[in-house]
PDB file of N, CA, C, O and CB in Angstrom:
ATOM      1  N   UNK A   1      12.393 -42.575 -16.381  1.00  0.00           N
ATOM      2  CA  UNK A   1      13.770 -42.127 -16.266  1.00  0.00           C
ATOM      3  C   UNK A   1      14.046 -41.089 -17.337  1.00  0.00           C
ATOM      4  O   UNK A   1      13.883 -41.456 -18.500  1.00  0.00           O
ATOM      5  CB  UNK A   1      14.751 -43.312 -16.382  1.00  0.00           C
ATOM      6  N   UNK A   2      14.418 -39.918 -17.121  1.00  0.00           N
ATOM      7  CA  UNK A   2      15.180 -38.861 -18.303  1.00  0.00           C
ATOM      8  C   UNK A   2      16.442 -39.342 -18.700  1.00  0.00           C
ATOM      9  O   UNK A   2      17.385 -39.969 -18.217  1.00  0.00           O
ATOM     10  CB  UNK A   2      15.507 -37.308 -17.769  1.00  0.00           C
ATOM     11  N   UNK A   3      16.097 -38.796 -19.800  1.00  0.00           N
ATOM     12  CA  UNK A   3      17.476 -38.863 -20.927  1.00  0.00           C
ATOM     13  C   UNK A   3      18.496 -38.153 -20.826  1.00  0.00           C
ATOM     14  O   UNK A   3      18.633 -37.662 -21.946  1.00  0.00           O
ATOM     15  CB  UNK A   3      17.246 -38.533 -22.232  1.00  0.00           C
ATOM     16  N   UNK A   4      19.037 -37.910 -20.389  1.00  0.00           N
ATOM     17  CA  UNK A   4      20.006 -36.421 -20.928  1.00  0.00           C
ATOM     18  C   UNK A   4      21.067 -36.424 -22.361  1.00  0.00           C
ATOM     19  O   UNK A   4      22.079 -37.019 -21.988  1.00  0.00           O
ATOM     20  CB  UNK A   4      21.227 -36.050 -19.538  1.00  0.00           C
ATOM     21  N   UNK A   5      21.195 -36.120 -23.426  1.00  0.00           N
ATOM     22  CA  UNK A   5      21.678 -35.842 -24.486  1.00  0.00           C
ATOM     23  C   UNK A   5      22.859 -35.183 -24.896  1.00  0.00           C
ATOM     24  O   UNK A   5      22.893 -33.952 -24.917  1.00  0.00           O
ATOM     25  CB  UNK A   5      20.974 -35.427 -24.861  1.00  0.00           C
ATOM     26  N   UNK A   6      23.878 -35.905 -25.240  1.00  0.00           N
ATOM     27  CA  UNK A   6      25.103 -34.963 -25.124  1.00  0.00           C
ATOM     28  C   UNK A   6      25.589 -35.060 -26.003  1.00  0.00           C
ATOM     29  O   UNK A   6      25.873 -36.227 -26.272  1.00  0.00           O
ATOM     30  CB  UNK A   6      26.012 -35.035 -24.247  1.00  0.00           C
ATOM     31  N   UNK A   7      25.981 -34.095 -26.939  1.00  0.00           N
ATOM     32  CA  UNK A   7      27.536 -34.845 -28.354  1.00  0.00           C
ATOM     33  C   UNK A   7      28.712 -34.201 -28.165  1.00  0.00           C
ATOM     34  O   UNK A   7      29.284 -33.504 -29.004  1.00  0.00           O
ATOM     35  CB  UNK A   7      27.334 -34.479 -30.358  1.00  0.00           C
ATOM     36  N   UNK A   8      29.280 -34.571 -26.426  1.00  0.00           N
ATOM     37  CA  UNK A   8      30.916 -34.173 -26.723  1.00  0.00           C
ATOM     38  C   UNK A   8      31.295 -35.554 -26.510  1.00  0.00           C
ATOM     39  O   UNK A   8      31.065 -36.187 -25.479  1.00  0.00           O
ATOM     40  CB  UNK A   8      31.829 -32.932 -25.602  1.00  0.00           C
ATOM     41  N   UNK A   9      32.009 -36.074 -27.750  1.00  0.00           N
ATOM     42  CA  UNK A   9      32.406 -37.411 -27.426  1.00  0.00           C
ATOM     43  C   UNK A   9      33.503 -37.588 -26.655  1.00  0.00           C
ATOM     44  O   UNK A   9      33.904 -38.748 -26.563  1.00  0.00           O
ATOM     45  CB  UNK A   9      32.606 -38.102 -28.473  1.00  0.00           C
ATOM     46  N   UNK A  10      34.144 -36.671 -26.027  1.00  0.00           N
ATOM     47  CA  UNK A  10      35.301 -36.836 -25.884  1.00  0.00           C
ATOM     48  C   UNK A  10      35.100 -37.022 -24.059  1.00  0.00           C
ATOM     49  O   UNK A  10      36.076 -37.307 -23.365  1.00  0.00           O
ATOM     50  CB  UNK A  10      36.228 -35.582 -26.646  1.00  0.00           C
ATOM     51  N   UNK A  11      34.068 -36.866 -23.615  1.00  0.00           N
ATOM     52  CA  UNK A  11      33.143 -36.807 -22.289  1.00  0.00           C
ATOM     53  C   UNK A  11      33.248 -38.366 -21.546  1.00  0.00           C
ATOM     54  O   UNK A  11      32.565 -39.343 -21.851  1.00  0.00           O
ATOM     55  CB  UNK A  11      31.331 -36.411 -22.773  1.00  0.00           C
ATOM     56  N   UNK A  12      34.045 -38.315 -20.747  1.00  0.00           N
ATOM     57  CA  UNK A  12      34.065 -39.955 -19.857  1.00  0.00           C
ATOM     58  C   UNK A  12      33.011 -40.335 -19.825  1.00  0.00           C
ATOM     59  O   UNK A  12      32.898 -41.520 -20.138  1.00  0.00           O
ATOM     60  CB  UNK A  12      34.480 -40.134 -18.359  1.00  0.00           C
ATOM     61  N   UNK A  13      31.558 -39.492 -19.402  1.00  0.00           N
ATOM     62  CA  UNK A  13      30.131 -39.742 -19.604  1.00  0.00           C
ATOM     63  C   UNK A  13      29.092 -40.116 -21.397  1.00  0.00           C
ATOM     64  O   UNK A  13      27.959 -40.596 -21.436  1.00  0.00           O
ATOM     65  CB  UNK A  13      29.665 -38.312 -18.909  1.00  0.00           C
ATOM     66  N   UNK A  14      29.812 -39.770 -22.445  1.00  0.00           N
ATOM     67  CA  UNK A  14      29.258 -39.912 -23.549  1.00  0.00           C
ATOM     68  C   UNK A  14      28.830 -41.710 -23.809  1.00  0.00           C
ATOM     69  O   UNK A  14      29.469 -42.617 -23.273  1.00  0.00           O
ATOM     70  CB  UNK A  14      30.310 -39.210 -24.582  1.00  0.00           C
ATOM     71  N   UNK A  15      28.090 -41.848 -24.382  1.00  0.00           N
ATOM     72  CA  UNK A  15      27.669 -43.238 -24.679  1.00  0.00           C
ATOM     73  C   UNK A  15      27.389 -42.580 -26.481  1.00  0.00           C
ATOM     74  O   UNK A  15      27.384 -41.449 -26.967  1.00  0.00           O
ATOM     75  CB  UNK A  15      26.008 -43.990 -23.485  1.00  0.00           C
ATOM     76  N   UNK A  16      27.162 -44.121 -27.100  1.00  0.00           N
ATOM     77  CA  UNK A  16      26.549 -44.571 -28.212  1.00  0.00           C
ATOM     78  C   UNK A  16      25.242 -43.679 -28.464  1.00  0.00           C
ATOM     79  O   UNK A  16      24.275 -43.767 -27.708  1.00  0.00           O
ATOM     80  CB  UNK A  16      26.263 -46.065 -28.045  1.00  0.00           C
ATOM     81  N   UNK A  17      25.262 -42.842 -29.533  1.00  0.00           N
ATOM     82  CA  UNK A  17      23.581 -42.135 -29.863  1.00  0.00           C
ATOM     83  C   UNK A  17      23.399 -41.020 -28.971  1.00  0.00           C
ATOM     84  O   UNK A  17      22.359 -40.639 -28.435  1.00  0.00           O
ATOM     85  CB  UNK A  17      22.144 -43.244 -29.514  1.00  0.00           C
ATOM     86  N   UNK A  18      24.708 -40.495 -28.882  1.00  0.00           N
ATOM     87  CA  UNK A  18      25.065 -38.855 -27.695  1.00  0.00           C
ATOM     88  C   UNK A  18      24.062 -38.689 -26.624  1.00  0.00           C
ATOM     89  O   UNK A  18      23.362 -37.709 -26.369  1.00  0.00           O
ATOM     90  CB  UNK A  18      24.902 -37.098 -28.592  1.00  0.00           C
ATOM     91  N   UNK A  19      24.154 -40.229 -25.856  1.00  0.00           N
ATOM     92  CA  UNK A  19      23.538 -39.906 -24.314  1.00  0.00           C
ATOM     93  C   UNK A  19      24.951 -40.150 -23.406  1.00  0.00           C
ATOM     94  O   UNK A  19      26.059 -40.685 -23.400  1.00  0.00           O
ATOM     95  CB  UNK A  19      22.034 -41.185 -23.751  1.00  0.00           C
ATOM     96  N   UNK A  20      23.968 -39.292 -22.627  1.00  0.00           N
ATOM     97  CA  UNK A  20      25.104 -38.963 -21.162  1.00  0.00           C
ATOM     98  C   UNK A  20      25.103 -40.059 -20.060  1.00  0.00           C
ATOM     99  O   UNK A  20      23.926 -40.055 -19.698  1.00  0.00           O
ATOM    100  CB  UNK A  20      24.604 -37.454 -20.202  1.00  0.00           C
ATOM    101  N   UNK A  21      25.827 -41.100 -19.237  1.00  0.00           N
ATOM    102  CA  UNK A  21      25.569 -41.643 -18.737  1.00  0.00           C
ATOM    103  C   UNK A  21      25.707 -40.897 -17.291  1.00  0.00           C
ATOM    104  O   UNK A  21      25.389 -41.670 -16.387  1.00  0.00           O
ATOM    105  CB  UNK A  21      26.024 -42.613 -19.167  1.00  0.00           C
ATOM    106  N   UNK A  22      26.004 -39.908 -16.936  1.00  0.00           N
ATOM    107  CA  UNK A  22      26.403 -39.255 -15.611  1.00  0.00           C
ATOM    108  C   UNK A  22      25.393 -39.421 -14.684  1.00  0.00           C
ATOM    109  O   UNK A  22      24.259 -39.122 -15.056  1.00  0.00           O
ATOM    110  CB  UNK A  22      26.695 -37.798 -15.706  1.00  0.00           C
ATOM    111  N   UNK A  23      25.523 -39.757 -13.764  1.00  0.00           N
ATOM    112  CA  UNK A  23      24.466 -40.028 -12.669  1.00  0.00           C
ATOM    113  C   UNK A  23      23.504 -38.941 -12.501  1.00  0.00           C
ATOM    114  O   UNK A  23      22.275 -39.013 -12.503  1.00  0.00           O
ATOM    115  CB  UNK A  23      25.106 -40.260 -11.316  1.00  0.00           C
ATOM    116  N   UNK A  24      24.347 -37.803 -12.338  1.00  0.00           N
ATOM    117  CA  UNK A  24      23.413 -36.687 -11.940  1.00  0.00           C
ATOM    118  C   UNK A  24      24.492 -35.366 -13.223  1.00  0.00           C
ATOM    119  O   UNK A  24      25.644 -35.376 -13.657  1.00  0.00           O
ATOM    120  CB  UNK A  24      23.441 -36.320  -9.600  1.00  0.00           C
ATOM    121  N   UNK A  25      23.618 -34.680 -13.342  1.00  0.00           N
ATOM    122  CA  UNK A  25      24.105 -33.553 -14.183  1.00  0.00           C
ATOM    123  C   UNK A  25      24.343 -32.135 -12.911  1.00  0.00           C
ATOM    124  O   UNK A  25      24.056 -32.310 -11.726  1.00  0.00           O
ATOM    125  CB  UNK A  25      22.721 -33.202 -15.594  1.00  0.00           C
ATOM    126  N   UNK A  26      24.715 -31.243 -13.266  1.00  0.00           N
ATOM    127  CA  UNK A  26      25.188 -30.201 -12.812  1.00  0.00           C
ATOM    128  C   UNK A  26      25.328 -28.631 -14.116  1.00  0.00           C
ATOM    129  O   UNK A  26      26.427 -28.347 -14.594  1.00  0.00           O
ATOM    130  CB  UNK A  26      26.587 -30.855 -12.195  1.00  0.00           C
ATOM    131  N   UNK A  27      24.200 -27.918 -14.439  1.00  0.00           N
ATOM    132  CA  UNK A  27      23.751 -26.877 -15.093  1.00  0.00           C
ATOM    133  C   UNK A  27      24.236 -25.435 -14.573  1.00  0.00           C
ATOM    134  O   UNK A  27      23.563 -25.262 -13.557  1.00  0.00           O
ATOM    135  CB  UNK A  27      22.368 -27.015 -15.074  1.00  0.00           C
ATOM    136  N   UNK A  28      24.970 -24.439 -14.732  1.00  0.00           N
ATOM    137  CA  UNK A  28      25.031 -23.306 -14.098  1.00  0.00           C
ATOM    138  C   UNK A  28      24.858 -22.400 -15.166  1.00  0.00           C
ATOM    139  O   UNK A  28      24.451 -22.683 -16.292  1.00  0.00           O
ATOM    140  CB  UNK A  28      26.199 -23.127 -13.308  1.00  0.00           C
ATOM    141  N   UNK A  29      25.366 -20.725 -14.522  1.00  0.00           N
ATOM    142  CA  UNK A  29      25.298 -19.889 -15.430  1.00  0.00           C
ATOM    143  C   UNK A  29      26.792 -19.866 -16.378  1.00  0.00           C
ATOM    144  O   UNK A  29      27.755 -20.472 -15.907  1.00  0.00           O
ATOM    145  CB  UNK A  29      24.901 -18.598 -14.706  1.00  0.00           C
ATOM    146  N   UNK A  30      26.942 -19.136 -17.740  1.00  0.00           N
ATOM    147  CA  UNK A  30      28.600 -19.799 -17.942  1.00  0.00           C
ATOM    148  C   UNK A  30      29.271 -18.431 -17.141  1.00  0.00           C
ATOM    149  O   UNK A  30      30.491 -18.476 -16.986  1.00  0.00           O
ATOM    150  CB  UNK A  30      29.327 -20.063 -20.071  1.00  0.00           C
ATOM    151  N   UNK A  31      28.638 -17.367 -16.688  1.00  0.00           N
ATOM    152  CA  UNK A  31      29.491 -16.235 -15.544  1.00  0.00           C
ATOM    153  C   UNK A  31      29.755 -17.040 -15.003  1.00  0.00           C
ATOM    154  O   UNK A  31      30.954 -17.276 -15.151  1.00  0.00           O
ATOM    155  CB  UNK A  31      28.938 -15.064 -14.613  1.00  0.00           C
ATOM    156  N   UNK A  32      28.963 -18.127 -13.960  1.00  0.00           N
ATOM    157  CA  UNK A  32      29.472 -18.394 -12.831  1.00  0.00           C
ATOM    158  C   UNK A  32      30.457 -19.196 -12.854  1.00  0.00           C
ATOM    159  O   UNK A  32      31.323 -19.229 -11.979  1.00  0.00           O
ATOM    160  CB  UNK A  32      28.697 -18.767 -12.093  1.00  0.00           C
ATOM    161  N   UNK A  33      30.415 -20.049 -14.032  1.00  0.00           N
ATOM    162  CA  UNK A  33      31.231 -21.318 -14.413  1.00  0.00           C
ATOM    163  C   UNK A  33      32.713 -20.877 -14.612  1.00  0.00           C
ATOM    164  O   UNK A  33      33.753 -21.403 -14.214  1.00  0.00           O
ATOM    165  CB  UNK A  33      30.648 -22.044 -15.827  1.00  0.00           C
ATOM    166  N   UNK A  34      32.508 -19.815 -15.310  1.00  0.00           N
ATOM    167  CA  UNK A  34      33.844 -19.172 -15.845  1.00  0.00           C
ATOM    168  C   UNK A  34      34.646 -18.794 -14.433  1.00  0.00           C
ATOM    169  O   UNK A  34      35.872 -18.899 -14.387  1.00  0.00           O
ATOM    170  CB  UNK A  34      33.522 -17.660 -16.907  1.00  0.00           C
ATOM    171  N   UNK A  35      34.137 -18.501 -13.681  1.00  0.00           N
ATOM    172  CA  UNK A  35      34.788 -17.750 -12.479  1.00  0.00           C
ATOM    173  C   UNK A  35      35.361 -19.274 -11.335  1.00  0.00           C
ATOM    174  O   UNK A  35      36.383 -19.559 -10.711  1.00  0.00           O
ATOM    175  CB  UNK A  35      33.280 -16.469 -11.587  1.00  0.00           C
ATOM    176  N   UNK A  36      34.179 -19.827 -11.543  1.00  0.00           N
ATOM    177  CA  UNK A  36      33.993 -21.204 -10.266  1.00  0.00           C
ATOM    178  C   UNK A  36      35.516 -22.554 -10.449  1.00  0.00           C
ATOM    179  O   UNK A  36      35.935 -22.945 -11.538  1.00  0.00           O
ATOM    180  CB  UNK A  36      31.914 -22.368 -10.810  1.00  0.00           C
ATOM    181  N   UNK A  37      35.878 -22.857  -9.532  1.00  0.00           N
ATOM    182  CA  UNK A  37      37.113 -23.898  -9.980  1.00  0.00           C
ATOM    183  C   UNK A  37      36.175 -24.995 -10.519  1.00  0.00           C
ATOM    184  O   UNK A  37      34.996 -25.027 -10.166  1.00  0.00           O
ATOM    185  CB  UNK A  37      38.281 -24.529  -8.585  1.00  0.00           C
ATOM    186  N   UNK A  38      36.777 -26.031 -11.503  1.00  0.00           N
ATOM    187  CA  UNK A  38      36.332 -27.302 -11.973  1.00  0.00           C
ATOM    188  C   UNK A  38      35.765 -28.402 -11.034  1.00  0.00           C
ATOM    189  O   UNK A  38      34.942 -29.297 -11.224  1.00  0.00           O
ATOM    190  CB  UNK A  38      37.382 -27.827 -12.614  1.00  0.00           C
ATOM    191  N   UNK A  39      36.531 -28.003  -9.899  1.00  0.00           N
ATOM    192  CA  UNK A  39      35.870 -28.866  -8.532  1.00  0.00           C
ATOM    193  C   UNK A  39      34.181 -28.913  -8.512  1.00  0.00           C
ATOM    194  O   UNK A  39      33.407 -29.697  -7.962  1.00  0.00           O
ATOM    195  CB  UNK A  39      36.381 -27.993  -6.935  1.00  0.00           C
ATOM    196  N   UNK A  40      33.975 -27.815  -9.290  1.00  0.00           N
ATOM    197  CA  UNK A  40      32.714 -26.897  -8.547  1.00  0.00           C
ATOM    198  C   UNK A  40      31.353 -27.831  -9.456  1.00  0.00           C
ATOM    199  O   UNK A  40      30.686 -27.121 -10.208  1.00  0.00           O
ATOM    200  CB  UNK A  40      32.816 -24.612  -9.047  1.00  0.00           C
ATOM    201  N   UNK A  41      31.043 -29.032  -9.404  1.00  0.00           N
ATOM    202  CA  UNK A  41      30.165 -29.905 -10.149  1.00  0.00           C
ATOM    203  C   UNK A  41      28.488 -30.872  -9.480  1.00  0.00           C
ATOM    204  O   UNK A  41      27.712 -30.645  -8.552  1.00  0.00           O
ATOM    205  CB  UNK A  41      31.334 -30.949 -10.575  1.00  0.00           C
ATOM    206  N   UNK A  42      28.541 -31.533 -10.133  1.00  0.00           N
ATOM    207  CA  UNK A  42      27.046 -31.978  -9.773  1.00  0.00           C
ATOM    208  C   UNK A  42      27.270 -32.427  -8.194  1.00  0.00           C
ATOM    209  O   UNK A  42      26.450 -31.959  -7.404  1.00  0.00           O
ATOM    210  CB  UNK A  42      26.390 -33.410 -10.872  1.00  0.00           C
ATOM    211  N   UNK A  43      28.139 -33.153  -7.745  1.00  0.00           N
ATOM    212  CA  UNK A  43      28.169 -33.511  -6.278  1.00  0.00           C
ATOM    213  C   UNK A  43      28.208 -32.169  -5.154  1.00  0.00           C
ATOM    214  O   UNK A  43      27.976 -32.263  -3.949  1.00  0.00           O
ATOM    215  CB  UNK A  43      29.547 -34.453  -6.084  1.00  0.00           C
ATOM    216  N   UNK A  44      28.552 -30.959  -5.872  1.00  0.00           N
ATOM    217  CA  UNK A  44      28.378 -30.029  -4.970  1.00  0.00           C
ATOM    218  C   UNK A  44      27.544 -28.908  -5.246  1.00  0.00           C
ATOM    219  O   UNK A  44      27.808 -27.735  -4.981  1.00  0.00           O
ATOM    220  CB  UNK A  44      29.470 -29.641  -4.646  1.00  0.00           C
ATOM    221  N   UNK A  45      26.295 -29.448  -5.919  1.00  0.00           N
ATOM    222  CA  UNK A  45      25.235 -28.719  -5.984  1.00  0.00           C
ATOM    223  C   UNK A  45      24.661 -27.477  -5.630  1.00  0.00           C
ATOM    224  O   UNK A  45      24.295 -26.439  -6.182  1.00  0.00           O
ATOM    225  CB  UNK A  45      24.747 -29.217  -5.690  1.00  0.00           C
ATOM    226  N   UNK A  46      24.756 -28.290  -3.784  1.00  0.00           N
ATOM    227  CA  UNK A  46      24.182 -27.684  -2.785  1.00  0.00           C
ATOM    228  C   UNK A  46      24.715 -25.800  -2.803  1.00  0.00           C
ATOM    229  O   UNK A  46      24.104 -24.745  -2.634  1.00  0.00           O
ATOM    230  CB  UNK A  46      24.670 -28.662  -1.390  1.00  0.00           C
ATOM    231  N   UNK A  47      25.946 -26.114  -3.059  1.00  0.00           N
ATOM    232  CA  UNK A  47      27.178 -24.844  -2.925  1.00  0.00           C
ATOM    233  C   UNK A  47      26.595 -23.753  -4.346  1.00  0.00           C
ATOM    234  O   UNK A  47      26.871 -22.564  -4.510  1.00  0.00           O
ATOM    235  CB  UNK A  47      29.331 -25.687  -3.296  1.00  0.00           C
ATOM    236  N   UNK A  48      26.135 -24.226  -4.813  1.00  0.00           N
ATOM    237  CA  UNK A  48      26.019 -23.158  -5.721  1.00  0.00           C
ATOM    238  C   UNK A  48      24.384 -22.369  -5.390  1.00  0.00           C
ATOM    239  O   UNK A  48      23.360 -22.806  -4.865  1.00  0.00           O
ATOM    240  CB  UNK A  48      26.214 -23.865  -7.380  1.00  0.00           C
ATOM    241  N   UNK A  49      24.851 -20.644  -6.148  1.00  0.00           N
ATOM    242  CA  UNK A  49      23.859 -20.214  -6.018  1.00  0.00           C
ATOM    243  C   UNK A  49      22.870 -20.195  -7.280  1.00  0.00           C
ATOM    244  O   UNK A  49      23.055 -20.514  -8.455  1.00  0.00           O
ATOM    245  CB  UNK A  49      24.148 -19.176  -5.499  1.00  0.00           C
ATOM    246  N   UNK A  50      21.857 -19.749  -6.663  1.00  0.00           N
ATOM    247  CA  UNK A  50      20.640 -19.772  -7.708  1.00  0.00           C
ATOM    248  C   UNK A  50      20.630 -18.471  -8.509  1.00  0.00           C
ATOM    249  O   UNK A  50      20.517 -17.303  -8.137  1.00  0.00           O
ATOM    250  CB  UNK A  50      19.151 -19.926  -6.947  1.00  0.00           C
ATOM    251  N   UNK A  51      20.777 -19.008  -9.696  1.00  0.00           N
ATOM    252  CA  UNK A  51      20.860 -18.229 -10.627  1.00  0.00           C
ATOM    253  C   UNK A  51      20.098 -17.932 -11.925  1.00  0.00           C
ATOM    254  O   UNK A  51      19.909 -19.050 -12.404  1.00  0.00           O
ATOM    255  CB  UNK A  51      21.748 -18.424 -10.815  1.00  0.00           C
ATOM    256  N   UNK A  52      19.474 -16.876 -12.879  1.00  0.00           N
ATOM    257  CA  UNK A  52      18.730 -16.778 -13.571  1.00  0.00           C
ATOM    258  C   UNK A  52      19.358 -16.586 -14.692  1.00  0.00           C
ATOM    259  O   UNK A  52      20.205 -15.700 -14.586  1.00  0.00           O
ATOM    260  CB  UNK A  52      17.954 -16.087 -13.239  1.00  0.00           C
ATOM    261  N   UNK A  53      19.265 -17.196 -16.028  1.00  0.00           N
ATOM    262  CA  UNK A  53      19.398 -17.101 -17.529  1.00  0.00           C
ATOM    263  C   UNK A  53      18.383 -16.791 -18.220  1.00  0.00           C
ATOM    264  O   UNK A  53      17.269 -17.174 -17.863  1.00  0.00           O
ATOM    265  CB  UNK A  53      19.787 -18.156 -18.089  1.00  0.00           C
ATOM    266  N   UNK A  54      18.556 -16.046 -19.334  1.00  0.00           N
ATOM    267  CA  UNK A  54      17.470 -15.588 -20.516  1.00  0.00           C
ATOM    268  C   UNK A  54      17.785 -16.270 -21.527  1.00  0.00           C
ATOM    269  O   UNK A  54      17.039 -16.108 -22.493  1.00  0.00           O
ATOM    270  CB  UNK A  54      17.422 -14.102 -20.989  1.00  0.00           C
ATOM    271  N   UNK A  55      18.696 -17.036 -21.665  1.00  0.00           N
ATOM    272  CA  UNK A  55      18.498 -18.018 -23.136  1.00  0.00           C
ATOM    273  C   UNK A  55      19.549 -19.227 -22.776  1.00  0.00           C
ATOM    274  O   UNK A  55      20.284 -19.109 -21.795  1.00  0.00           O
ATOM    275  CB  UNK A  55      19.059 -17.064 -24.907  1.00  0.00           C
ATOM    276  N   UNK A  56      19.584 -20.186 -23.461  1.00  0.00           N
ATOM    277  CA  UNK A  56      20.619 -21.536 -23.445  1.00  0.00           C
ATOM    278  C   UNK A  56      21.960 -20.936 -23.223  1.00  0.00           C
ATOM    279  O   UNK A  56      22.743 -21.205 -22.312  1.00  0.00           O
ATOM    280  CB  UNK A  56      20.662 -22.506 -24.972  1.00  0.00           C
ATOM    281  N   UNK A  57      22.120 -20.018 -24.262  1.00  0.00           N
ATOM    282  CA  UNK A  57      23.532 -20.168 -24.060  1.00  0.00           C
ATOM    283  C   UNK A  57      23.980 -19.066 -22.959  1.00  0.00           C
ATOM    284  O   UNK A  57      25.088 -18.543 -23.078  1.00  0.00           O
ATOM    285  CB  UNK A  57      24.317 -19.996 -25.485  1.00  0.00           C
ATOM    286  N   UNK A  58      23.444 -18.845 -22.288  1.00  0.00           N
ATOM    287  CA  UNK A  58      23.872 -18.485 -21.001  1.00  0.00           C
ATOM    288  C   UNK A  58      24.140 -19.417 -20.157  1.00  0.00           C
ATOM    289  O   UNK A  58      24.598 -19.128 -19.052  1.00  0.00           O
ATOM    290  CB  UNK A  58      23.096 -17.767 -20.439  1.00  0.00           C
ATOM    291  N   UNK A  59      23.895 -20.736 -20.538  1.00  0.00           N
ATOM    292  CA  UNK A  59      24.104 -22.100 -19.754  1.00  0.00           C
ATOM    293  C   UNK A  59      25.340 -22.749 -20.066  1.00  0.00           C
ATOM    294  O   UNK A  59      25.924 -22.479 -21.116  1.00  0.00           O
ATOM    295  CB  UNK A  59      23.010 -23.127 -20.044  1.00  0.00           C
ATOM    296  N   UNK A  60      25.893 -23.769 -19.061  1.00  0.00           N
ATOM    297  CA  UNK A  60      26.903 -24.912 -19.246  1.00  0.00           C
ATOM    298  C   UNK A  60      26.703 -25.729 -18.475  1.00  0.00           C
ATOM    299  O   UNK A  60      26.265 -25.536 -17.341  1.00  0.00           O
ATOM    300  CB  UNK A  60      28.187 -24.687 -19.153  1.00  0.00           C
ATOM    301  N   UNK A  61      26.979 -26.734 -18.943  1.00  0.00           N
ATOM    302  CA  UNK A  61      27.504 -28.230 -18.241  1.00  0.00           C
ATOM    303  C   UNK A  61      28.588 -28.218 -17.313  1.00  0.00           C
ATOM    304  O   UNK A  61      29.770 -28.330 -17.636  1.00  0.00           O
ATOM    305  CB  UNK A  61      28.030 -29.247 -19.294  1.00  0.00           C
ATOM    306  N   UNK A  62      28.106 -28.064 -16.019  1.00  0.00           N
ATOM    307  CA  UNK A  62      29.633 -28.251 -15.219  1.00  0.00           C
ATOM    308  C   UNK A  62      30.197 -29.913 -14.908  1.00  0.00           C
ATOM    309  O   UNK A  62      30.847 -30.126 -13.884  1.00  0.00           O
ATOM    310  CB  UNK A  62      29.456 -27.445 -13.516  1.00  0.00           C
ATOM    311  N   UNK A  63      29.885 -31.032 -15.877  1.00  0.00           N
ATOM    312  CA  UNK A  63      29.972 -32.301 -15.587  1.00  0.00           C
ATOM    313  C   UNK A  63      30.815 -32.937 -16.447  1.00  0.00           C
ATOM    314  O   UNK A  63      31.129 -34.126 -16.498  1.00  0.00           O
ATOM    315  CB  UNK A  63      28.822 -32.863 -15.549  1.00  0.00           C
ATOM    316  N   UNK A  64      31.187 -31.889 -17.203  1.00  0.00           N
ATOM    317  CA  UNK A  64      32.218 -32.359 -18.377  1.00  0.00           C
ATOM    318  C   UNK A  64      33.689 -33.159 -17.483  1.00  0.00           C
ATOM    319  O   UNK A  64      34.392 -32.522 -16.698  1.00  0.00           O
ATOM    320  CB  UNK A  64      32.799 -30.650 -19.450  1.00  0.00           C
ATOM    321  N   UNK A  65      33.870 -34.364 -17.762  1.00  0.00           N
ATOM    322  CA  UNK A  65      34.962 -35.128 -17.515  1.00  0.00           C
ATOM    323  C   UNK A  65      36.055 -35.720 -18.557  1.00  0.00           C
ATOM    324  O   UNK A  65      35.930 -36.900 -18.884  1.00  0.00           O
ATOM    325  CB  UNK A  65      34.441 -36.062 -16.921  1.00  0.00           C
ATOM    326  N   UNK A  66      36.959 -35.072 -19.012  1.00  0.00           N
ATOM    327  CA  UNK A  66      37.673 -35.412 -20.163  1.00  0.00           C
ATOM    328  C   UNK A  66      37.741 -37.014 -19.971  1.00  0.00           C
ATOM    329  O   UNK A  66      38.037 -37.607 -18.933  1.00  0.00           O
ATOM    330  CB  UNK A  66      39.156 -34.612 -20.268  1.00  0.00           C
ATOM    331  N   UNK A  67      37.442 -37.497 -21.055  1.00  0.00           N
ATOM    332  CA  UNK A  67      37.557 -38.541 -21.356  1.00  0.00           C
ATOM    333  C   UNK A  67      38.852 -39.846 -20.800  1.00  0.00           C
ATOM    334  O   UNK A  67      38.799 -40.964 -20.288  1.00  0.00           O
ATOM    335  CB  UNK A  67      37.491 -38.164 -22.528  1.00  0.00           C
ATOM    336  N   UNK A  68      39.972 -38.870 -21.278  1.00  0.00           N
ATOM    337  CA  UNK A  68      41.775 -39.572 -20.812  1.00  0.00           C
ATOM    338  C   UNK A  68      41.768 -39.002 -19.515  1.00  0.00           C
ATOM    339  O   UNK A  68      42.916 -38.946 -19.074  1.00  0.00           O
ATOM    340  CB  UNK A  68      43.489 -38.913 -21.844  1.00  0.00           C
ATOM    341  N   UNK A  69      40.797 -38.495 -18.625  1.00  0.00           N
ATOM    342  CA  UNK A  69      41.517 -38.053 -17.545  1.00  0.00           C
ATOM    343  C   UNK A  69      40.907 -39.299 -16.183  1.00  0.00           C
ATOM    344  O   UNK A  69      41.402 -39.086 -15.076  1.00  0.00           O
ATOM    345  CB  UNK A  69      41.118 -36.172 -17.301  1.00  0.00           C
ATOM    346  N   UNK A  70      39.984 -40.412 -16.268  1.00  0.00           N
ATOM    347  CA  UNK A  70      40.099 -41.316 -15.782  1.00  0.00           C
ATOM    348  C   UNK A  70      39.995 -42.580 -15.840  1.00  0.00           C
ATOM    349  O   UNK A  70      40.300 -43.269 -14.867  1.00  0.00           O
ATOM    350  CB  UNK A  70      39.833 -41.121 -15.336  1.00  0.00           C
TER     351      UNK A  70
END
């Protein structure tokens, strides 16, 4: 099983020792993210296009779930 590693504590998904408990993650470019509604996450995968980055921080987490919001 993979790990996935996270330290936003503030993440409905954060656990103890900044792991992620999220079932499935959801990675894009942050262009696309920036543009895409919040809807736009790991359950709708399929919908997104394939896209190429040259370093991390061209990346984001589209799985972020504020913490107080369920």
């Amino acid at each position: 099983m993979s790990k996935i590693y996270c330290s936003i504590d503030n993440c409905h998904y954060w656990d103890q020792g900044n792991y992620c408990n999220a079932s499935a993650i959801m990675v894009t470019s942050d262009s696309y993210a920036n543009q895409a509604p919040e809807a736009m996450d790991a359950p709708k995968h399929a919908e997104f296009p394939q896209m190429h980055a040259d370093s991390c921080m061209e990346t984001c987490c589209k799985t972020f779930v504020h913490k107080d919001s369920e």
